[in-house]
LUMLUM-657737 format. One record per residue (C-alpha): x, y, z; residue in three letters. Coordinates in steps of 0.25 Angstrom, whole numbers, padded with zeros to 4 digits, always signed. Example, Ala and Ser with C-alpha at 12.3 -4.5 7.8 and 13.67 -1.06 7.14 Angstrom:
! residues 2
+0049-0018+0031ala;+0055-0004+0029ser;
***
This chain:
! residues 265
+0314+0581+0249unk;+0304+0584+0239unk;+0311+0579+0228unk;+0319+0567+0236unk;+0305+0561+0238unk;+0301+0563+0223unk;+0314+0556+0219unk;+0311+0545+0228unk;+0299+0544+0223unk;+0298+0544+0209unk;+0305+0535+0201unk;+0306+0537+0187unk;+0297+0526+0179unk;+0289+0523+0189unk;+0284+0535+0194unk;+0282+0537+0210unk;+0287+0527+0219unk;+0289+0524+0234unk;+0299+0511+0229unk;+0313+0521+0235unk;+0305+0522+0249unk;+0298+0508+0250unk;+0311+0502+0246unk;+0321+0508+0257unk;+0321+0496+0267unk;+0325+0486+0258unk;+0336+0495+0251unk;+0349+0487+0254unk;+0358+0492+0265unk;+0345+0501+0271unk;+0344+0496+0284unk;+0359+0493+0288unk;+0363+0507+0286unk;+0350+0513+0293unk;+0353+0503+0305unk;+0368+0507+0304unk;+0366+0522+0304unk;+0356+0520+0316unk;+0366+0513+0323unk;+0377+0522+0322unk;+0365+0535+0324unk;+0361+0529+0338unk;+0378+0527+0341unk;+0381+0542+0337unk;+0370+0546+0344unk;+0373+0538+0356unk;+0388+0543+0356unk;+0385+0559+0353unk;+0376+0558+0366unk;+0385+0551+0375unk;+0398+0559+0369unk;+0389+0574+0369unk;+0381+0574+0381unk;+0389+0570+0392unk;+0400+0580+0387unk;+0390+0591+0385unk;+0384+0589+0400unk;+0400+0587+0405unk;+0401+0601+0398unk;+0389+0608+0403unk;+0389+0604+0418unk;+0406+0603+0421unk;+0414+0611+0411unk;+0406+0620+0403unk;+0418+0627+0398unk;+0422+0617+0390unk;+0408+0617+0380unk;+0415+0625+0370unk;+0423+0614+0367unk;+0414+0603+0368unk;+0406+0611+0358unk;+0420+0614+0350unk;+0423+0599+0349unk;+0408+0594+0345unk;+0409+0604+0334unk;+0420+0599+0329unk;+0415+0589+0318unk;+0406+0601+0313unk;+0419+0605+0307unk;+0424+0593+0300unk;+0420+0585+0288unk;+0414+0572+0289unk;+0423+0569+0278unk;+0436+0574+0286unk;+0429+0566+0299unk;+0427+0553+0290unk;+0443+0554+0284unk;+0448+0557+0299unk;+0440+0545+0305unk;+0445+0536+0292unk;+0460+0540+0295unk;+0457+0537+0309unk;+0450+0522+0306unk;+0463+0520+0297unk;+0471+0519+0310unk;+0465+0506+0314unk;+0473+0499+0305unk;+0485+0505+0303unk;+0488+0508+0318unk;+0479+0500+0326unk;+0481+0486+0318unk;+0488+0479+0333unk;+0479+0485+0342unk;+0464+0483+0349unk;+0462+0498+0343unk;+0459+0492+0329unk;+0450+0484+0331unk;+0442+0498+0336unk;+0443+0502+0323unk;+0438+0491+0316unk;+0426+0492+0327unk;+0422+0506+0322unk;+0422+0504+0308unk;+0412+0492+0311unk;+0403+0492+0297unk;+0391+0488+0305unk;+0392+0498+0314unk;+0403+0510+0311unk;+0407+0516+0326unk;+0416+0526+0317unk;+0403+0533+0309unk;+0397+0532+0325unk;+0408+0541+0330unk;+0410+0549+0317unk;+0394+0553+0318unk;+0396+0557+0335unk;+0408+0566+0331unk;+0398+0572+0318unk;+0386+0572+0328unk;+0394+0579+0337unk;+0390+0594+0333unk;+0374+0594+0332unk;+0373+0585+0344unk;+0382+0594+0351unk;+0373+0607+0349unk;+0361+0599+0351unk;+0364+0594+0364unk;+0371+0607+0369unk;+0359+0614+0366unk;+0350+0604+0373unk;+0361+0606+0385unk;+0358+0621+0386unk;+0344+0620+0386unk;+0345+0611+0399unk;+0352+0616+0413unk;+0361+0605+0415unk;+0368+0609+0427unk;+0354+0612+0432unk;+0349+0598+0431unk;+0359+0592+0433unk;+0364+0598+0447unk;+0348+0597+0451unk;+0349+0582+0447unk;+0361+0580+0454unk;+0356+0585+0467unk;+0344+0576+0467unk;+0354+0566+0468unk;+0356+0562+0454unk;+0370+0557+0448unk;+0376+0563+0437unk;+0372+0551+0427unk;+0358+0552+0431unk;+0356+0567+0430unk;+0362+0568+0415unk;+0352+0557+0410unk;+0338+0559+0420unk;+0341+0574+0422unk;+0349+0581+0409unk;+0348+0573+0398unk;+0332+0572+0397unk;+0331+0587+0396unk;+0342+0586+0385unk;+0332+0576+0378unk;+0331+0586+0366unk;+0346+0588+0363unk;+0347+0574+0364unk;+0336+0570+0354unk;+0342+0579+0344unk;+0354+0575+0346unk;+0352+0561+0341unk;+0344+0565+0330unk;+0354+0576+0324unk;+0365+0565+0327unk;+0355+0554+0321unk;+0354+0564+0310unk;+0368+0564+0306unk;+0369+0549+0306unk;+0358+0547+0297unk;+0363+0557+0287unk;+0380+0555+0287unk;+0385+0550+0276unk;+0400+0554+0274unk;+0406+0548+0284unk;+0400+0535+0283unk;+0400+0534+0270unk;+0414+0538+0269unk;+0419+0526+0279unk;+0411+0517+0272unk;+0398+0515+0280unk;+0384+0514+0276unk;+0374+0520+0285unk;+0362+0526+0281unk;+0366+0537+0274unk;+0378+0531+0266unk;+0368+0519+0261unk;+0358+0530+0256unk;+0368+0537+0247unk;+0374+0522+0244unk;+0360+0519+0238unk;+0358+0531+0230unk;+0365+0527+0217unk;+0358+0513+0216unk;+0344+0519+0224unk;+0344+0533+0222unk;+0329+0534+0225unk;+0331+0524+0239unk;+0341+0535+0243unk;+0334+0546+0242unk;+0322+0539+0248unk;+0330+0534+0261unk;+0335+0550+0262unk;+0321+0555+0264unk;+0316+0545+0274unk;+0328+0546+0282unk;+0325+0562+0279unk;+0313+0561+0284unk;+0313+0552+0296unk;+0327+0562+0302unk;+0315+0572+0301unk;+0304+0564+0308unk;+0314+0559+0319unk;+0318+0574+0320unk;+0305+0580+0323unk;+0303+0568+0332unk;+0313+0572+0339unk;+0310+0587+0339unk;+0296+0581+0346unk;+0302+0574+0356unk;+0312+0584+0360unk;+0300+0595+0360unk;+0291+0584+0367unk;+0300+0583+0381unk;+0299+0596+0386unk;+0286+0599+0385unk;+0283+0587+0393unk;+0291+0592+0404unk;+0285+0605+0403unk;+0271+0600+0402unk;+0274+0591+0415unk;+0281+0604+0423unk;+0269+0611+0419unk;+0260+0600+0424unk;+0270+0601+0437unk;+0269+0615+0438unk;+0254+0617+0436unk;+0251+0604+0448unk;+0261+0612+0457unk;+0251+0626+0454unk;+0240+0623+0465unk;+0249+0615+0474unk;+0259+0627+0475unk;+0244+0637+0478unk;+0238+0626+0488unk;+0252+0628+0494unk;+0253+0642+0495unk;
***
């Protein structure tokens, strides 16, 4: 890191200089791939929630049994290359126009691969994001006792929807939080996929300027380096700061219900 700074920094002839760092916003192509791998980071996020949680609570309260191969199948992309991935899903696009030309299924195709906003990196980074979020989540689900809150949530007249988002899923606020941030992670960072099917997020347009702007390359690494850092020990705070506010408050709870319980007795 030391040295990254140092290179960023001092430009031969002109000594020390902040010109890489001052000049980043105005660098062409800067903001559309930050607003293009946003974008997709808020989609995969959105779609490794919706696609993980449900099946892991479905697992969990209804068949438990088949958790090994829940876990089995997240795994799965652990074992293959995102260049095997990116070859598989170009064979797969190629379909479009050789066997789907006459039917309402090509123009799905040609939706996905939309430049402005590529659905095919979206579902590429679930299935990659599938791993890490699943272990994240199934730890948060084995700190909590789902049946437990559920089955009391149930009694006091809840339905199943509202027991999941008011009861279960705020005492999964920590698995969730990191989920997004390993899956925002591993957005922000992927390069071969999208590089190979021809986009330009973020981390594609950083290594496309490093030839012309070597130093505006290395500069854009480390901030981004640094603010994944900042957001993760935000996030650290935040999941550290929920339960001990519930615990203050059950204190506070416990303690009031002290002397009423004696003046009782």
């Amino acid at each position: 890191m030391f040295f990254s700074v140092l290179f960023t920094v001092d430009v031969p002839g002109r000594g020390f200089t902040f010109a890489s760092y001052s000049g980043i916003l105005g660098t062409a192509g800067f903001w559309p791939g930050v607003r293009l791998t946003m974008e997709m980071a808020a989609a995969t996020i959105a779609g490794v929630l919706l696609l993980l949680v449900p099946a892991l609570l479905a697992v969990r309260l209804t068949a438990p049994k088949l958790r090994v191969v829940v876990e089995i199948v997240c795994s799965l992309p652990l074992v293959v290359p995102a260049v095997a991935l990116t070859a598989g899903i170009s064979q797969v696009l190629s379909w479009g126009p050789e066997h789907f030309a006459d039917t309402p299924l090509f123009q799905t195709f040609n939706a996905i691969q939309n430049p402005g906003f590529p659905l095919v990196l979206v579902l590429a980074y679930v299935l990659m994001s599938m791993p890490l979020a699943y272990r994240t989540l199934d730890a948060g689900l084995r700190a909590v006792d789902v049946p437990t809150l559920v089955e009391a949530a149930r009694n006091c007249g809840a339905s199943w929807p509202r027991a999941v988002l008011q009861v279960v899923l705020p005492n999964m606020r920590g698995a969730l939080l990191n989920t997004a941030f390993l899956t925002l992670a591993l957005v922000l960072g992927e390069y071969t996929v999208s590089s190979i099917l021809g986009y330009t997020p973020f981390a594609v347009w950083i290594v496309s300027i490093g030839d012309s702007e070597a130093q505006t390359s290395v500069a854009v690494s480390v901030i981004s380096l640094v603010l994944t850092w900042g957001l993760l020990l935000l996030l650290a705070a935040v999941g550290r700061g929920g339960p001990s506010v519930r615990t203050s408050r059950t204190t506070r709870r416990r303690r009031a219900a002290v002397p009423a319980a004696q003046e009782i007795s």
